[in-house]
C-alpha positions as CSV (number, residue, x, y, z in Angstrom):
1,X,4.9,-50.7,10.2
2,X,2.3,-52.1,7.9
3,X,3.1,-53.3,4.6
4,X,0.1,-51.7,2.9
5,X,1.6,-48.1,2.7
6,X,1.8,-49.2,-0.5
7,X,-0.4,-46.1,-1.5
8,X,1.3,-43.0,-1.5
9,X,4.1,-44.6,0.3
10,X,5.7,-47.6,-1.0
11,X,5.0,-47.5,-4.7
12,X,8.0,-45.6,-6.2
13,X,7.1,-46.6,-9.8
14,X,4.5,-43.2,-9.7
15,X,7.2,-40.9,-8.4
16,X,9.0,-38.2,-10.2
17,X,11.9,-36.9,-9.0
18,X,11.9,-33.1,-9.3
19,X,15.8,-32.7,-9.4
20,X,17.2,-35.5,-11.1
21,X,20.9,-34.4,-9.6
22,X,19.6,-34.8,-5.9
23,X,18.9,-38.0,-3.9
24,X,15.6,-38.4,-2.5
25,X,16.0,-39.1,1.5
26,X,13.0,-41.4,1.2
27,X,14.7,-43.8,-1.2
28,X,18.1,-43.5,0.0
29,X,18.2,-43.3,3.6
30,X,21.6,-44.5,4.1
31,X,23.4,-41.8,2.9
32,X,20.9,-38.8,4.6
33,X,22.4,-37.7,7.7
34,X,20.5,-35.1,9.7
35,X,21.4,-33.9,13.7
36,X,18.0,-34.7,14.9
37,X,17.3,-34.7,18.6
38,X,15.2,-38.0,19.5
39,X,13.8,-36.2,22.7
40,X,12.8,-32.7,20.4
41,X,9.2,-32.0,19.1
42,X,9.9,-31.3,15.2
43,X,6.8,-29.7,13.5
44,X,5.6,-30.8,9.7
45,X,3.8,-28.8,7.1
46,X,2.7,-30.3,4.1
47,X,0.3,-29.8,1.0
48,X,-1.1,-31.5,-1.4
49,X,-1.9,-29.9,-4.6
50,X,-3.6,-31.5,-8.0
51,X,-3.6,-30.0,-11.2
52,X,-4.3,-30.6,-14.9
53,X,-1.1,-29.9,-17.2
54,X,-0.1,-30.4,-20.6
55,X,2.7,-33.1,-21.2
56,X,3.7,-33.4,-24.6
57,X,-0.1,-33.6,-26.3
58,X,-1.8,-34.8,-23.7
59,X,-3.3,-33.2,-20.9
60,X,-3.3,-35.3,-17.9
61,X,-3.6,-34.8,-13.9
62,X,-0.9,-34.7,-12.0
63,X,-0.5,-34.4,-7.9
64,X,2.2,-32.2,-6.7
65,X,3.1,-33.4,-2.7
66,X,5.7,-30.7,-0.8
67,X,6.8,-31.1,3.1
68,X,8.7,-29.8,4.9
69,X,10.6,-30.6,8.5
70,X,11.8,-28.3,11.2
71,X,12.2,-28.1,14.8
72,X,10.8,-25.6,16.8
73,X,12.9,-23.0,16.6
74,X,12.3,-22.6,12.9
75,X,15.1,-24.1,11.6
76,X,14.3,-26.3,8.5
77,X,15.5,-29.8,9.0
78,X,14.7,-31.2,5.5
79,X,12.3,-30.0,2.6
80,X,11.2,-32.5,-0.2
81,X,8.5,-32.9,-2.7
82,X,7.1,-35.2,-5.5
83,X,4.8,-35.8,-8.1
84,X,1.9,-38.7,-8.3
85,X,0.2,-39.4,-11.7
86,X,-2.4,-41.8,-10.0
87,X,-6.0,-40.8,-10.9
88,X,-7.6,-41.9,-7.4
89,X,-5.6,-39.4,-5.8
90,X,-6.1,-36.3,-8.0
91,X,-8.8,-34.8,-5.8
92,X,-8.3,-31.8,-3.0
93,X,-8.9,-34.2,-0.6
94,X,-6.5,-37.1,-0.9
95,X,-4.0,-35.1,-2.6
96,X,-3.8,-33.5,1.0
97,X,-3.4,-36.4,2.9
98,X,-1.0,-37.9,0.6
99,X,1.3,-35.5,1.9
100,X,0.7,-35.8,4.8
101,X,1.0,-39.3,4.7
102,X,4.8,-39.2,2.9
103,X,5.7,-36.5,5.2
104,X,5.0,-38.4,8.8
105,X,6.1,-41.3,6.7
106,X,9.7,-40.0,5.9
107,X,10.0,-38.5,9.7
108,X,9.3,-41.7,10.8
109,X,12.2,-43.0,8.7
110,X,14.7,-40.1,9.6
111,X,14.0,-41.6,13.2
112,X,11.8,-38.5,14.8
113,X,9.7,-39.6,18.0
114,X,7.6,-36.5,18.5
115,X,6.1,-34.7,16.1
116,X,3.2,-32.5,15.2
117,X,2.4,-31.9,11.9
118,X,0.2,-29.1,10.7
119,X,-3.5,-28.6,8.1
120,X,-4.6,-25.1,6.6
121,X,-7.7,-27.0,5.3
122,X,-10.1,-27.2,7.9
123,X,-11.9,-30.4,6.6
124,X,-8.7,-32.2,6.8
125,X,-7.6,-31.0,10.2
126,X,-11.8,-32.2,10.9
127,X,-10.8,-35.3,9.6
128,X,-7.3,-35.8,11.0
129,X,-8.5,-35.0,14.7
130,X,-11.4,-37.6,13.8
131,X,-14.0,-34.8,14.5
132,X,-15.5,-35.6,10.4
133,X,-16.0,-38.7,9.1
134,X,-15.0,-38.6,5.6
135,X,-17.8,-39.8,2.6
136,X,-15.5,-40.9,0.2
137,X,-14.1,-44.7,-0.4
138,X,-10.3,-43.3,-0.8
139,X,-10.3,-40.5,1.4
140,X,-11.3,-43.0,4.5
141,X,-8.6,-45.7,3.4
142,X,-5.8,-42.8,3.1
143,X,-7.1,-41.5,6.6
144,X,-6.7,-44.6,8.2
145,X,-3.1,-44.9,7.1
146,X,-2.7,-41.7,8.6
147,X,-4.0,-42.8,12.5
148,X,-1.6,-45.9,11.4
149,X,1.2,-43.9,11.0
150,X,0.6,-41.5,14.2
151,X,1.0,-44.9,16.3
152,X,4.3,-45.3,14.9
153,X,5.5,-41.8,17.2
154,X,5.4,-41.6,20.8
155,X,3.6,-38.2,20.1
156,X,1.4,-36.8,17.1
157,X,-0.5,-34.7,16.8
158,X,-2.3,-32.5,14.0
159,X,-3.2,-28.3,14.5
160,X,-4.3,-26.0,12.5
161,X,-1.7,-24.3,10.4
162,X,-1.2,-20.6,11.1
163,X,1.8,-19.3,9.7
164,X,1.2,-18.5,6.3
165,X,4.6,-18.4,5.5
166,X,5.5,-22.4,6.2
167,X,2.3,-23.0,4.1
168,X,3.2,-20.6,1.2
169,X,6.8,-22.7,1.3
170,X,5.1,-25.9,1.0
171,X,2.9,-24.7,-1.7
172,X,6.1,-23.7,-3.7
173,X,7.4,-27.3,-3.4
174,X,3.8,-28.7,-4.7
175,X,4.0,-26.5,-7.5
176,X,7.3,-27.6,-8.2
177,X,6.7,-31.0,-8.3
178,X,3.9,-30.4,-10.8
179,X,6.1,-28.3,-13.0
180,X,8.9,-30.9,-13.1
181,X,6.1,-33.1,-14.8
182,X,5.8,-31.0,-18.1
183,X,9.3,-31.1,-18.9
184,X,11.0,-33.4,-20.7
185,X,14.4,-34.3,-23.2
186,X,14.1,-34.5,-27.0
187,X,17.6,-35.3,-27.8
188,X,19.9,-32.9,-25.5
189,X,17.2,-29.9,-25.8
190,X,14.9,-30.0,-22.8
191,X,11.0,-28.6,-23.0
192,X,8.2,-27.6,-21.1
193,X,4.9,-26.8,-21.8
194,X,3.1,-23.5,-21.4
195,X,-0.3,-24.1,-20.1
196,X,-1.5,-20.7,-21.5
197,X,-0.4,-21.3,-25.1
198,X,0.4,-25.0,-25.1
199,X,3.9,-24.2,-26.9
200,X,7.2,-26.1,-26.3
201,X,9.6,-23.9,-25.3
202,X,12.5,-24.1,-23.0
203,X,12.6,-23.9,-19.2
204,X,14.9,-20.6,-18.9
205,X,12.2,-19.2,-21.1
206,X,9.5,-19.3,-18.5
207,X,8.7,-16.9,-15.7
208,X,7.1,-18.3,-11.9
209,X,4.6,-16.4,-11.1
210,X,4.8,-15.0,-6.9
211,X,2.2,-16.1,-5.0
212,X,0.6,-18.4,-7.1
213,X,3.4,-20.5,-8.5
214,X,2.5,-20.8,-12.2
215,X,5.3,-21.3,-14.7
216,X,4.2,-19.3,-17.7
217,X,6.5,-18.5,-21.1
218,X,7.7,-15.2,-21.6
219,X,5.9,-14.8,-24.6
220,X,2.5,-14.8,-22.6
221,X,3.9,-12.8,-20.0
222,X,4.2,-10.1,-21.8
223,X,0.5,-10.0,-22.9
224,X,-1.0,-8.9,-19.5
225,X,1.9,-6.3,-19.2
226,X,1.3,-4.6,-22.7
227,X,0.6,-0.6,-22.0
228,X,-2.9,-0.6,-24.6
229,X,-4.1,-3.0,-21.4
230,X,-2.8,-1.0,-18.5
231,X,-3.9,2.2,-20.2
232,X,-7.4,0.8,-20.3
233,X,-7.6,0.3,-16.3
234,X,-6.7,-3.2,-16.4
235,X,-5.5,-5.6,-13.5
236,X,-2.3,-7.4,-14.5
237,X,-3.1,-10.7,-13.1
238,X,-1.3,-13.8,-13.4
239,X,-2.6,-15.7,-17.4
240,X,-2.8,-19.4,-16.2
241,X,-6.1,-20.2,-16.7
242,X,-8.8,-19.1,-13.8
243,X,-6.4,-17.7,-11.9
244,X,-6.9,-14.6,-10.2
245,X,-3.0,-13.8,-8.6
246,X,-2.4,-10.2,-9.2
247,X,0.8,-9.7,-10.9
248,X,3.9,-7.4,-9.0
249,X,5.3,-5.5,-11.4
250,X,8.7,-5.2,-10.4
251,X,9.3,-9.1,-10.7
252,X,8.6,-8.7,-14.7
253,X,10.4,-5.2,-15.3
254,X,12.7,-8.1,-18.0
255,X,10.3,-8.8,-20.0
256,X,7.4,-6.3,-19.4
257,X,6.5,-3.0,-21.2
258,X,8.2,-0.5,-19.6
259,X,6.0,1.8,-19.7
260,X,3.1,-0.7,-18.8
261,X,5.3,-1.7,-15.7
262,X,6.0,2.1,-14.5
263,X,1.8,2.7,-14.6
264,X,1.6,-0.2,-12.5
265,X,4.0,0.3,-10.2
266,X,2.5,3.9,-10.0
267,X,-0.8,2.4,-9.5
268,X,-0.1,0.2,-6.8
269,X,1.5,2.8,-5.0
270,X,-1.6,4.9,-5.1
271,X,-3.9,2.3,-4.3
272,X,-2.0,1.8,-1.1
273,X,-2.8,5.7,-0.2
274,X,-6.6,6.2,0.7
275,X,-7.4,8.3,-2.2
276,X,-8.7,11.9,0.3
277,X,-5.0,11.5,1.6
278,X,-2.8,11.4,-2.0
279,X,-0.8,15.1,-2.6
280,X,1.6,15.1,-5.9
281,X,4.3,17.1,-6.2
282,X,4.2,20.3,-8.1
283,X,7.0,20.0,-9.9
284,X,6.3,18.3,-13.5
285,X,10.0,16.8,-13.3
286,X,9.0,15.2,-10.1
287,X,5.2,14.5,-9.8
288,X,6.2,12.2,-7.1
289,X,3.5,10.4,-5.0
290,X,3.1,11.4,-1.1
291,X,0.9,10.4,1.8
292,X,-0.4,13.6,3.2
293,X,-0.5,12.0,6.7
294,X,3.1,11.4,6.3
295,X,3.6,15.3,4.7
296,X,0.9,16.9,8.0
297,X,3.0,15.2,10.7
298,X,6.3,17.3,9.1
299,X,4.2,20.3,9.3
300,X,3.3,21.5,13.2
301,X,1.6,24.6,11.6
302,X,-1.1,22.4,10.2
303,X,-1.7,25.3,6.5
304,X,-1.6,24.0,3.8
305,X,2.3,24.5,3.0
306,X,3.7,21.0,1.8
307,X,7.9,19.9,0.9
308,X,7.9,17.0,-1.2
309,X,10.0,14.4,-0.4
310,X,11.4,13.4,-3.2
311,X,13.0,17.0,-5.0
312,X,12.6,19.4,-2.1
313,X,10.2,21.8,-3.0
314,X,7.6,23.5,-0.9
315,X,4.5,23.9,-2.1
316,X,1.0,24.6,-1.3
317,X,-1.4,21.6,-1.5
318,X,-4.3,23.6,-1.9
319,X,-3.5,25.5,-5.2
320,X,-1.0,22.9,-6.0
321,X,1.5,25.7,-6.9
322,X,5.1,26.5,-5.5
323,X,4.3,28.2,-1.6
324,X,3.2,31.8,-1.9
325,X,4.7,33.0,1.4
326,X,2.6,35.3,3.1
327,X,-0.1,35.0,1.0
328,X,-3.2,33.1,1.5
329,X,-4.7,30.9,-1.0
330,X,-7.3,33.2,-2.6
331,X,-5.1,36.3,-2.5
332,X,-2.5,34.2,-4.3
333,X,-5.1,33.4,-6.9
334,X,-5.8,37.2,-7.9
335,X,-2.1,37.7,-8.4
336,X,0.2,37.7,-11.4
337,X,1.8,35.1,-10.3
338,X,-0.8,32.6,-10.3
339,X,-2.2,33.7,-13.6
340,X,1.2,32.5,-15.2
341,X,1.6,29.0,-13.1
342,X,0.9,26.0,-14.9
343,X,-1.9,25.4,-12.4
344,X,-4.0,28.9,-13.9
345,X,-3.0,27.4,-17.4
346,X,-4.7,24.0,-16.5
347,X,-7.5,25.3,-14.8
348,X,-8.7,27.6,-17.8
349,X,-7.9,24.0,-20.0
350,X,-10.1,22.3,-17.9
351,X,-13.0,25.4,-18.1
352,X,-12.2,25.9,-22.5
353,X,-12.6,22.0,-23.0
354,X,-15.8,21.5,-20.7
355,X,-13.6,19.3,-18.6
356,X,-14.1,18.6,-14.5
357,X,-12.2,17.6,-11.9
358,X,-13.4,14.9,-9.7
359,X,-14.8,16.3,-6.5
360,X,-12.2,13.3,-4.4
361,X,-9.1,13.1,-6.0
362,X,-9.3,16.3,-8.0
363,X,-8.4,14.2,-11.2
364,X,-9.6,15.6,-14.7
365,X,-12.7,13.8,-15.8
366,X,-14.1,14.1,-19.3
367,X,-18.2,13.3,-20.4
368,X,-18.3,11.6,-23.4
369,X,-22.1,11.8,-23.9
370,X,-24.7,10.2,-22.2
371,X,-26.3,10.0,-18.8
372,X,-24.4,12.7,-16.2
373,X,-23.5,10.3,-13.6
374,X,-19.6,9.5,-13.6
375,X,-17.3,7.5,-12.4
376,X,-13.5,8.8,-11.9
377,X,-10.8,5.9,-11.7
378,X,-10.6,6.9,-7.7
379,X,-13.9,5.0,-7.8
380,X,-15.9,8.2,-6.6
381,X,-19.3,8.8,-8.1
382,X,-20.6,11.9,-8.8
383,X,-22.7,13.9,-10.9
384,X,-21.3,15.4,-14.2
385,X,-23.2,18.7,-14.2
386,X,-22.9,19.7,-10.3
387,X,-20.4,17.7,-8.6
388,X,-22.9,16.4,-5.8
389,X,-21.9,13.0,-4.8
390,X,-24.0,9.8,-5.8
391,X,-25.7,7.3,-3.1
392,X,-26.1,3.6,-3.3
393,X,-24.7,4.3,-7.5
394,X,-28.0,6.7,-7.9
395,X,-27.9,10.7,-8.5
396,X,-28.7,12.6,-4.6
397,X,-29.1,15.9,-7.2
398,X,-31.6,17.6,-9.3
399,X,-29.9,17.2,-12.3
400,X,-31.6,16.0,-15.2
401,X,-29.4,12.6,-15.8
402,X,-29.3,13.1,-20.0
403,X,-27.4,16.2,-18.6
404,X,-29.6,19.0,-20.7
């Protein structure tokens, strides 16, 4: 083994631990004992991740390294990461094949002879398979380290990573690793920064973001959550700066508006229904959401008779009234009945206030002045004054577009 794995490898001075309480297998491989099978293929994900953060007052760059071992039948052998603060590696590119490098590194330790370890960046799997040559000074020097270290197995050999779930794992450890870096100890209270607001507070008092990893203080979780946002159509996506992670509302029902959350959860669950295909119940205690290809395949008879799910009640989907049994939609409509439904009431709202329903989605659509093309939240353009739909965002009408 060559003695100049000194980068990324050897030179523990740069390494955080991420839990102080555990014992790194790299630095104290006498007391790591794993059942590993000298004869077995084990399989190694890795990522490499760089990111600016706030410690104390000063922001600085810090690389995040996760890996993880298993054999192949999916059963983890051994997950670890760590944190570099050394400025030639915080790039994409190195940062990646630092881990790498630790990863086959460790293996090699823990006394595996075949291995394969595993890229979802494309350029590095170009690199690793020596199908790229790299431009960059420290991205060659790392990448020779790498072909050093494969010599070191009987068998290894790099793929392309295609199970998103080993990679999301790995990503968690990177993001870990970073996060460890913005705490610290004054006296027995322990910090961490928020990189949203740049405030001290406490680790319980942050929130990780799914998907994307973030650790973000309550106190600016809140702000994407607040029902004045929601109300206004807003995405509740996760605050770090730039990033674009959509937020899942039941993780942050703690510390979320409630009413903010419920909208969203609501929303999500309609987004998921194609918007021709979305029937509500009747019922204004119920109002509850249904697929209509779910209701139609309960319903051999193919009308327009409908049993929500949720409370029970029949209904018809069409007049969006309790089922008028054995009578048809328009005779319904002529009848006492109807006239005294809540659906007769809102229809001759909708006709006294000037109001229209969306020729889609049949929701209740206001003009507030202006040109007569409109938009309803289902996304569906139409025209204002007589419903005909709109082409490539134009008017396909007559209709004068000031609306008089």
């Amino acid at each position: 083994m060559d003695n100049d794995l000194e980068l990324a490898i050897k030179n523990t001075d740069d390494l955080k631990r991420v839990d102080q309480e555990s014992k790194d297998p790299l630095l104290a491989q006498d007391e790591t004992k794993l059942d590993l099978d000298s004869n077995h293929t084990y399989r190694l994900n890795s990522k490499g991740l760089v990111s600016k953060e706030l410690i104390k007052d000063d922001m600085m760059l810090v690389v995040g390294l996760g890996w993880s071992l298993c054999d192949s039948h999916d059963n983890t052998k051994l997950e670890t990461n760590k944190a570099l603060r050394k400025k030639k590696l915080a790039h994409p590119e190195p940062a990646e094949l630092a881990a790498i490098i630790h990863g086959l590194n460790q293996a090699w330790k823990l006394g595996v002879k075949n291995i394969q370890f595993f890229c979802d960046d494309s350029k590095i799997l170009a690199y690793v398979t020596r199908k790229a040559t790299p431009n960059e000074s420290i991205v060659a020097e790392l990448l020779e380290k790498v072909f050093l270290l494969q010599t070191e197995f009987t068998s290894c050999q790099a793929l392309a990573a295609v199970n998103r779930d080993d990679i999301n794992s790995v990503i968690k450890l990177a993001k870990d690793a970073i996060a460890s870096q913005t705490r610290w100890c004054e006296g027995d209270t322990e910090y961490e920064s928020c990189p949203v607001c740049y405030d001290y507070v406490s680790p319980n008092d942050k929130f990780e973001v799914s998907g994307c990893f973030h650790r973000i203080c309550v106190t600016c979780m809140r702000e994407p959550f607040s029902s004045e946002q929601i109300l206004r159509g807003n995405t509740a996506i996760c605050p770090y700066p730039d990033c674009e992670n959509d937020l899942v509302p039941e993780d942050c029902r703690d510390f979320a508006d409630a009413n903010a959350s419920t909208i969203m959860i609501q929303r999500k669950k309609e987004k998921a229904i194609p918007v021709k295909y979305r029937v509500y119940c009747p019922n204004p205690s119920c109002s509850f959401l249904m697929s209509d290809l779910d209701l139609v395949r309960n319903n051999p008879r193919q009308s327009e008779e409908r049993k929500c799910t949720e409370c029970g009640l029949t209904f018809c989907k069409k007049c969006h009234v309790p089922w008028h049994y054995k009578k048809t939609c328009d005779e319904f409509k002529k009848s006492e009945s109807y006239l005294k439904s809540d659906a007769a009431l809102l229809e001759s709202y909708v006709k006294t206030e000037g109001c229209k329903k969306c020729p889609q989605c049949q929701h209740i659509v206001q003009h507030g002045g202006g040109c007569v093309q409109m938009t309803c939240r289902c996304k569906h353009e139409f025209c204002y004054t007589c419903g005909a739909a709109c082409k490539n965002k134009k008017l396909t009408c007559d209709c004068s577009r000031s609306g008089k």
